[in-house]
N, C-alpha and C positions, 0 to 999 in steps of 0.2 A: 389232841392239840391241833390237827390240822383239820382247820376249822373255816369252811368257806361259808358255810350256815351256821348256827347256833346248835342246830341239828344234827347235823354231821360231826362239827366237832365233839360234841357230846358224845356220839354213836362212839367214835375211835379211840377218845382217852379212855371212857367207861371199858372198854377193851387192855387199856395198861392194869386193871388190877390184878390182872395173873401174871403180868409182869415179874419178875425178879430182877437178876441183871442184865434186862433188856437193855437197846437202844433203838434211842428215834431222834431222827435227823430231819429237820424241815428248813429245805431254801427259799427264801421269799426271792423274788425277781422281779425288778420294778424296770420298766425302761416309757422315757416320758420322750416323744417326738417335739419337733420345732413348733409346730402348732397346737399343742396341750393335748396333742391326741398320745395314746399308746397301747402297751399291751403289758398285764401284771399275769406271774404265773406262782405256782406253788407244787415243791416236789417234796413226799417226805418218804420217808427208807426206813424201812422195819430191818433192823438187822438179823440174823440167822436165830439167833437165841431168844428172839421177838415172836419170830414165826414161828418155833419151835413151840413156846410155852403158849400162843394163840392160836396152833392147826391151823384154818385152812384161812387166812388171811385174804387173801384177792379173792376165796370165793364169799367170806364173812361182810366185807366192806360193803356201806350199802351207799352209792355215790350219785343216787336218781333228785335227790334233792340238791345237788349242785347244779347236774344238767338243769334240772327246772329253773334256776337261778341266772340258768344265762352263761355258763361254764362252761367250757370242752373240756372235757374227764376222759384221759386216757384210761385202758383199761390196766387194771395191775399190771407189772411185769415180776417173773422171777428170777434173777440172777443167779449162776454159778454156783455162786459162794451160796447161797438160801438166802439171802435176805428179799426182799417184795421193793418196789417201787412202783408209789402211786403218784402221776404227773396232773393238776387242771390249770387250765390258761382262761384266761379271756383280755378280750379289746376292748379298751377306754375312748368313749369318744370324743368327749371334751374333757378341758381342763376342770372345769368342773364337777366331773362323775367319780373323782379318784377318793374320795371321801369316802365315798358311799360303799366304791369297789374293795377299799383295801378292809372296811371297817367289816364286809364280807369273809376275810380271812379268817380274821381272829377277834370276832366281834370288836363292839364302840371301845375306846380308848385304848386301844394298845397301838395303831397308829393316828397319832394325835395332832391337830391343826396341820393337817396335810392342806400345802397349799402350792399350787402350779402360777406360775407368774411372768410376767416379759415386758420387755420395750423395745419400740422400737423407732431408733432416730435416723437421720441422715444415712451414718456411716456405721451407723454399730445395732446389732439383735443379741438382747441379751435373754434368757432364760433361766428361772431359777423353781429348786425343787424345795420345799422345806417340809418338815414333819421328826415329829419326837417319836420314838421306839420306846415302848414301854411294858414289859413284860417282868411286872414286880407283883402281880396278882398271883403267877404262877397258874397249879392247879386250876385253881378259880376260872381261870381263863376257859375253864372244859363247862362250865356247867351255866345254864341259862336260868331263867325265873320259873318256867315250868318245873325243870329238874330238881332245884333247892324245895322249891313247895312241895314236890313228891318226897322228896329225903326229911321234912320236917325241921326238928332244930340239930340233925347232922350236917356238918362241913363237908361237902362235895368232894374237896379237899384233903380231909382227913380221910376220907371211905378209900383214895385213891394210895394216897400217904401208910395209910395200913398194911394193903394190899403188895407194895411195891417193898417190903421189909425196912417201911421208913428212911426209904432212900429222897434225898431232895429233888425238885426237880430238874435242880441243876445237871443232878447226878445222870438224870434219864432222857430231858428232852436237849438237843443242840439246834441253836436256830442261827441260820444263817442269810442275812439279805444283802443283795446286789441292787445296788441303783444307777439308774445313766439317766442323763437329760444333754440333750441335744438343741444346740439354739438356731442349728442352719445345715440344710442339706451338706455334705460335704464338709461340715466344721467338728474338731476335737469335739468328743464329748467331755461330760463334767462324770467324771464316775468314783461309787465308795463301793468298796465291801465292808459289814461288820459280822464280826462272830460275837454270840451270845449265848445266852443258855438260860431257860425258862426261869424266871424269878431273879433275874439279875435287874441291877438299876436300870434308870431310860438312858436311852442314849439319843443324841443330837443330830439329826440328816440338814447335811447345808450342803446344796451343789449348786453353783451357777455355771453357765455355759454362753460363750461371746463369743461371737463372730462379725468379726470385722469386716465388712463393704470396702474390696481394693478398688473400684472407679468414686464411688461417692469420698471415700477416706483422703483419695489423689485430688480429687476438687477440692476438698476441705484444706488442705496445708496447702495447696496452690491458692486458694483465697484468702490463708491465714498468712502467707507469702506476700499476695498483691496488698492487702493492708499495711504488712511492716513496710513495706515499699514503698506506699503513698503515704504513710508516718512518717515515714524518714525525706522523703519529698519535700512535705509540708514544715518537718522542723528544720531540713537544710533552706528551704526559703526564707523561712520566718528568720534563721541564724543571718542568712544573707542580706535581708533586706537588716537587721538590727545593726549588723559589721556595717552595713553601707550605708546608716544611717551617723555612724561612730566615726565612720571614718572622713566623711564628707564636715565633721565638724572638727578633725583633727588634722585633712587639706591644708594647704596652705592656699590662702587665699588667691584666685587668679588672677594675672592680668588683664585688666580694660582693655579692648579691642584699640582703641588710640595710644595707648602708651606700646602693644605689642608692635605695633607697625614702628615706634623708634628702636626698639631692638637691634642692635647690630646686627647684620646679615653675615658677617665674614667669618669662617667657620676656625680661624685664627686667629688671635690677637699680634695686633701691629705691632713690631720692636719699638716703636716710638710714636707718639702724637702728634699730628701737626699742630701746630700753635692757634687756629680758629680751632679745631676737636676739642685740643687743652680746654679752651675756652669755655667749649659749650659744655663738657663737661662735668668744670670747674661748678659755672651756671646752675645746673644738674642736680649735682650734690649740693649747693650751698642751699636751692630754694625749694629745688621736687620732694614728693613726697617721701618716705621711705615706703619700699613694697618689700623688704625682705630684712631680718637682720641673722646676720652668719658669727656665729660664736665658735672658739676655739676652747671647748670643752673643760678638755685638760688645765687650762690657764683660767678657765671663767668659771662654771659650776662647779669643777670638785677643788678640794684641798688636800695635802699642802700641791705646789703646783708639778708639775708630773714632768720633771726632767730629768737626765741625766744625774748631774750631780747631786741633787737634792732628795731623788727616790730611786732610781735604779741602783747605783754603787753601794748606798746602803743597804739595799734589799740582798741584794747579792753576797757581800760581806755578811751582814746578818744568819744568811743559809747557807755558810759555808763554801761560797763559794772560792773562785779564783781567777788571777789577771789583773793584768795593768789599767790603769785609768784610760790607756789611748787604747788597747785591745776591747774593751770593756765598750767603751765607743765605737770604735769599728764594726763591730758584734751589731751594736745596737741599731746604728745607723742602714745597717743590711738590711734588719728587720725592717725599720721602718719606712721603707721603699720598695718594699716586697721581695727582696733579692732572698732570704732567709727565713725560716718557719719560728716560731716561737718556740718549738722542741728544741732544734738544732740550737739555738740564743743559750737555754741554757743548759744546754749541754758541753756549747764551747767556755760555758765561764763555770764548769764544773758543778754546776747546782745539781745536789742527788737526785736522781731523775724520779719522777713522781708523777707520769702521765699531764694527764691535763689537768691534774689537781695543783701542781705548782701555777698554772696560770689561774685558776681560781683564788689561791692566796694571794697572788700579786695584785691581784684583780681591787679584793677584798681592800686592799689599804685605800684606798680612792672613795674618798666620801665626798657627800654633795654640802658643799658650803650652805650655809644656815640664811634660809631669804630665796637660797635659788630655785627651788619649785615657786613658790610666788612669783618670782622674775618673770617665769616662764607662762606660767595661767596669767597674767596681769596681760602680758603679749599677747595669748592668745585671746582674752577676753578684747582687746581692742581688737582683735581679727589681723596682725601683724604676724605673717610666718616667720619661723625659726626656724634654718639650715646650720650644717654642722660643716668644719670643714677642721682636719684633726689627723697632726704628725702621731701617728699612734700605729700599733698593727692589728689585723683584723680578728685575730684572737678576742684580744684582751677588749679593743673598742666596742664589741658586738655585745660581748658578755657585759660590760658595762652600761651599753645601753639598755638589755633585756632586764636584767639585774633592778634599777631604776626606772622602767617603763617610760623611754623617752622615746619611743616609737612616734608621737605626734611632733618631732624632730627630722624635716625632710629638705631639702635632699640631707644623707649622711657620708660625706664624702671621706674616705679614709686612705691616705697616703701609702700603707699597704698595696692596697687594691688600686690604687690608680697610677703605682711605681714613679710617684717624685713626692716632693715633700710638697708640705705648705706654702713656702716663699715662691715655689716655680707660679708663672703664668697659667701654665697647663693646667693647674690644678683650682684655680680659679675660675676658667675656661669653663675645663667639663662642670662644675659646679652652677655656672651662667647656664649651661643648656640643659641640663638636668632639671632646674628650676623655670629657666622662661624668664628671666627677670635681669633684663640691663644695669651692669655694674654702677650705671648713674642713681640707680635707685637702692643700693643695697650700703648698710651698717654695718661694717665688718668691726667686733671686739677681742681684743686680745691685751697680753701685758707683753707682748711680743715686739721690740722697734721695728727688726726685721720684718716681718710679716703686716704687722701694719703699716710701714712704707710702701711693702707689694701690693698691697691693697689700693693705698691713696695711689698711684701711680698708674694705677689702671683705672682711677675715677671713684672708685667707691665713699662713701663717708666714713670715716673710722675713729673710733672712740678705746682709749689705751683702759686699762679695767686693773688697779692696783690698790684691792683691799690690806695688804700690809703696809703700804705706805714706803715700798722700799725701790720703788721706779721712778724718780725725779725727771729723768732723760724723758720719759713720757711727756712730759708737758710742754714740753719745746718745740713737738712736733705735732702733738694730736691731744685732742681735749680728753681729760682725762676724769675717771668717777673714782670712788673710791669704796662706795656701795653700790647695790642694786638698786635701790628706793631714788641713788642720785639722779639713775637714768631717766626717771620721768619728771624730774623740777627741774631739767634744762635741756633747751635747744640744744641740740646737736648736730 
C-alpha cells in the first residue's frame, strides 16, 4: 500500500500475503505554504508480527524507484519493539504540481481534484486546500495494469485477500493523513487530521487559511469611517437646508425696514399715553396694515374654553380629587404664573399622583375647534403671522402645541414662563420684542373683556371671538365674530 510509484506500491502489498495478523500503518502528511509551494511525505510501520512473518524487511524493500522519482527515502529503521519504519518526503513547487505528487502516493484517484487556491485583496490573503480521500478500491489500490495482465482473470485483490486468512483491508492497512495550509508567514494555519482504514468510504479535505493585513485592514474602516462621516455630512445638510427651507415658510413674515424705524424704542411701556400718542395710535390701528395677529389659544382654537370653572374644577372632581373652589384657585393661579410646578397643582388638590401621565390626560381634553386649522393655513397663505400669548402653564401649553403641530405659531409666549399673566403689560411687552412688530400694527383675539381692553389700551386692534354666542358685553367694547370664516368678510 505504500505506494509512491505504481511499482513500489506493488513491490510492498505483494509482500502482505504472508501476512496473517500483521499490521501496517501509513501517515500521509501534506503541508501547503502561502504561496502554493510545500512539501508532502509518507511514513508507513510494519509492526513486530509483520516483520516477523516477512524476515528481513529493511533489507527486502526495494525503494530505488522512488529515489528515481524525485523522492528522499530515508533508509528503514528498526524500533525496539521490532516493528521497521520506512519515511519518503519530497518538495512541491507550485501549486500546481500537487496532483501529480500526491497521485504518486497511491496512484490516480485516491486523491481526487486536488486543488491549491488563493486571493488576494487590499486587506485579506486567503488560501484554500481542497481534495476528496478515496480509498474504496482497497486492495486494488496495490496493483497497476502490468500486474493485473500478468495475473490474468485473477483479482490482485483476491491473491492478497487469500493470503492474509481473508482478513479486510480494513482489518490490516490504517491510513492516517495530516493536512495544513497556510495563507501568510506568521498567520494560524488551516489544519485536519483524518483516520481511515484502506476500503473505507471517501472522505472530504476542505481547509482555508486567512490572514488579515493589520495596516491595510486600519485604512479600510478609517475609509469606511471617513465615508459614514461625509454621509452623514451630506444628509445633516441636505436635513438643514430642507428644516430651513420649512421654516423660512413657517417665519413669520418680517418687518419692512420703514415701518421697523416706527417701533417704539422704549424698552418699557408708558403707564399712560399722551393724548397726540392716543391719537396716533388710535390713527394706527384704525387705517395701518395688520403685520401680526396674537390669539389667546385656549379661548380661540380649542374647546370647550379652558378655565377655571368650566374645565379645571371638573377635572379635578372627575379624578377624585380635593378642595375648595377658592383653594382650587389659589392652586391654580400659582401655576399659572410660574410660582408652582404642575406636579405640586395636583398634588395639592389630591389627584392620585400618576407622573406626567395626569398632565397628558388633562392635556387630552383640549380639542381644536372645527374651522381652526383652516383659520390658521388661510393666515398663513395671506403671509399674516400668528403669535400666541396664553394664561396657561408650560407643562400642559408645550404639550399642546407639540400634540397639534402649531410650531408655525411664533412668538409662543406662555404666562408660566414669563411669571405674570395675560392682562399685565409686561407680557405684552416681552411679546412686542420677541416679534419686532409695534402694538399699532397687531390683532389681538380673545373672548376675554379683560384682556382685550389690555390690548386696546396699549394700541392694538382687537376683535372679541364668541362662537357660543354667550359674550354679549363683547360688543360694546370691541367688534365681535362669532366664526372664523367671519374674520375675513369684515374690516376689522
Amino acid at each position: 500500500m505504500i505506494r509512491r510509484t505504481a511499482t513500489c506500491v506493488a513491490t510492498v502489498l505483494v509482500l502482505l500475503v504472508a501476512l496473517t495478523a500483521c499490521q501496517l500503518d501509513v501517515l500521509v502528511t501534506i503541508n501547503v505554504d502561502d504561496d502554493g509551494s510545500g512539501a508532502a511525505s509518507v511514513e508507513a510501520v510494519f509492526d513486530a508480527a509483520a516483520v516477523a512473518a516477512l524476515g528481513d524487511v529493511a533489507g527486502d524493500l526495494r525503494l530505488q524507484d522512488l529515489r528515481d522519482a524525485g523522492w528522499t527515502v530515508d533508509d528503514p529503521v528498526t524500533a525496539a519493539d521490532g516493528s521497521v519504519r520506512v519515511e519518503a518526503s519530497r518538495y512541491v513547487a507550485s501549486a500546481g504540481d500537487w496532483q501529480t505528487i500526491l497521485d504518486q502516493i497511491a496512484g490516480p484517484d485516491v486523491f481526487r481534484d486536488v486543488e491549491v487556491v488563493g486571493t488576494d485583496d487590499f486587506s485579506r490573503r486567503t488560501r484554500q486546500l481542497n481534495f476528496d480521500l478515496d480509498l474504496r478500491r482497497g486492495w486494488e489500490l496495490a496493483t497497476d495494469d502490468r500486474l493485473s495482465s500478468a495475473l490474468g482473470e485473477v483479482s490482485f485483490g483476491s491473491v492478497i485477500s487469500s493470503r492474509v486468512d481473508e482478513r479486510t483491508p480494513q482489518d490490516v492497512v490504517g491510513v492516517t493523513l495530516e493536512a495544513s495550509i497556510f495563507a501568510d508567514e506568521g498567520a494560524t494555519p488551516s489544519a485536519t487530521r483524518i483516520e481511515s482504514r484502506l476500503g473505507d468510504d471517501p472522505q472530504v479535505v476542505r481547509l482555508e487559511s486567512i490572514s488579515e493585513k493589520t495596516l491595510p485592514l486600519l485604512l479600510r474602516w478609517i475609509g469606511i469611517a471617513l465615508g459614514a462621516l461625509c454621509a452623514l455630512a451630506f444628509s445633516l445638510a441636505a436635513l438643514g437646508l430642507v428644516l430651513e427651507r420649512r421654516a423660512s415658510r413657517l417665519r413669520p413674515a418680517g418687518v419692512p425696514a420703514a415701518l421697523r424705524s416706527q417701533i417704539p424704542a422704549s424698552p418699557e411701556i408708558a403707564p399712560a399715553r399722551t393724548a397726540k400718542s392716543q391719537s396716533r395710535a388710535t390713527a394706527a390701528a384704525e387705517h395701518g396694515p395688520v403685520r401680526l395677529v396674537i390669539i389667546e389659544p385656549l379661548s380661540v382654537l380649542y374647546r370647550p374654553a379652558m378655565n377655571l370653572q368650566a374645565h379645571v374644577i371638573p377635572f379635578v372632581e372627575h379624578n377624585r380629587g380635593a378642595g375648595s373652589t377658592r383653594a382650587i384657585s389659589e392652586w391654580f393661579d400659582e401655576v399659572l404664573v410660574g410660582s408652582s410646578s404642575t406636579a405640586s397643582f395636583w398634588s395639592a388638590v389630591e389627584v392620585p399622583a400618576r407622573g406626567a401621565a395626569i398632565d397628558d390626560v388633562f392635556v387630552e381634553m383640549r380639542q381644536l375647534r372645527a374651522g381652526a386649522m383652516d383659520f390658521l393655513v388661510e393666515l398663513q397663505r395671506r403671509k399674516i403671522p400668528v403669535a400666541v400669548l396664553t394664561n396657561d402653564a408650560a407643562a400642559w401649553s408645550h404639550k399642546t402645541r407639540t400634540r397639534d403641530s402649531l410650531s408655525q405659531l411664533w412668538p409662543w409666549i406662555v404666562s408660566s414662563e414669563a411669571g405674570a399673566l395675560a392682562t399685565s403689560p409686561g407680557m405684552f411687552e416681552l411679546l412686542r420684542r420677541e416679534s419686532g412688530v409695534a402694538f399699532e400694527y397687531c390683532l389681538y383675539i380673545d373672548n376675554d373683556v379683560k384682556r382685550l381692553d389690555a390690548a386696546r389700551s396699549l394700541g392694538m386692534r382687537t376683535c372679541g371671538f364668541d362662537p357660543e354666542q354667550d359674550r354679549p358685553e363683547l360688543a360694546d367694547k370691541h367688534p365681535r365674530i362669532e366664526t372664523f370664516a367671519a374674520f375675513f368678510k369684515r374690516r376689522l
